[in-house]
N, C-alpha and C positions, 0 to 999 in steps of 0.2 A: 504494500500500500504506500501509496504517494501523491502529496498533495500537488506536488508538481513546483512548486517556491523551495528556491534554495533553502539550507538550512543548515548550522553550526554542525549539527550531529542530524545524520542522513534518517528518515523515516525507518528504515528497514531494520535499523542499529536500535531504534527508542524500542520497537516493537519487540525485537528480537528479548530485549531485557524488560520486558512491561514487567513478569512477576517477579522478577529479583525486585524490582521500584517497588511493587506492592506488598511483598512482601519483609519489607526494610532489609533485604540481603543485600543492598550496594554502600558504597562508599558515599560518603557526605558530595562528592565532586561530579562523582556521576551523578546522582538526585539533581542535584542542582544543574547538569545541565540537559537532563529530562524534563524539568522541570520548566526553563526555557522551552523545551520545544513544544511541550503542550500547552505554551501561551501564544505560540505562532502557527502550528498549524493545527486545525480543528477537526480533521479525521484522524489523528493518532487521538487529540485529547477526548472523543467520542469512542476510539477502543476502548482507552482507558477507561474510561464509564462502563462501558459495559464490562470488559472483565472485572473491574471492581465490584459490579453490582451480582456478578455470578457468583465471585465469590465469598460475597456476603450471603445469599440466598443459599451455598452449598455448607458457610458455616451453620446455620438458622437450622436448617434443614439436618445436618448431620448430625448436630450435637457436640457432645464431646467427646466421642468413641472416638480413638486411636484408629490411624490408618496402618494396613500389614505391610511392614517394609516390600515384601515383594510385591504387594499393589502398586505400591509409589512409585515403585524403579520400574514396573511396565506403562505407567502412566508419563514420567518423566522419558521414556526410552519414546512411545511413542510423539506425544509432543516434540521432540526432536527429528524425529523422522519427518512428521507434519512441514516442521519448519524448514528443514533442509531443501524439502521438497517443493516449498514455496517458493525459494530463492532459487530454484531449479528451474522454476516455471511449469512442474508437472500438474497434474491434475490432483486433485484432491477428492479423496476416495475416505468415505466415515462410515461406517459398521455399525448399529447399534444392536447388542441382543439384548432380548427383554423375557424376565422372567415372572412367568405370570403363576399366584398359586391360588387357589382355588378350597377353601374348606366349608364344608357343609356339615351342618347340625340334624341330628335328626328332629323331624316336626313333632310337637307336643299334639297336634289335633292332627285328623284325617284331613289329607288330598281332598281339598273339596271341589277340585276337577274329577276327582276318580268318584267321589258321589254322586257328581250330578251324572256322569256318564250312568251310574247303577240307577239312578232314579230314584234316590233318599233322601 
């Protein structure tokens, strides 16, 4: 992504570190000159938003349950792959599986489709 206006530190460079910024994992020097660029250009500062705001809704939503280290490092492997791939210019290709479970109680009263079918 690029706004297209020069810039001190290139779009590609702010993007590529947005969660080390949010996550306070950088140096005082880099913040600050991230920090410039999302007062000048307004689709990085509009990332920014948005990953902030996901990862506020994935804290909300999660709790405070501990992530399994081997989740993290496939999660971090992939977002790297992501990125790589973006600076490549390939396509970007997302998977999602979803697990659906399903439990059933048994009913206190009778089927009252299966009664009306008997005629009671």
């Amino acid at each position: 992504m690029s706004c297209g206006d020069p810039h001190d530190t290139e779009c590609g460079e702010v993007l590529d570190h947005l969660y080390e910024f949010l996550d306070n994992e950088m140096a005082e020097g880099d913040c600050a000159k991230l920090r410039v660029h999302f007062e000048e250009c307004s689709p990085c500062l509009k990332q920014y938003g948005l990953e902030q705001a996901i990862k506020a809704l994935i804290k909300r939503s999660c709790g405070c349950d501990d992530t399994p280290a081997d989740l993290r490092g496939k999660v971090l492997a992939r977002i790297d792959s992501i990125r790589a791939g973006q600076r490549t210019g390939e396509a970007l290709v997302v998977s999602v599986e979803t697990t659906v479970e399903v439990c059933a109680e048994p009913a206190d009263e009778p089927d009252r489709a299966a009664q009306a079918a008997a005629g009671t």
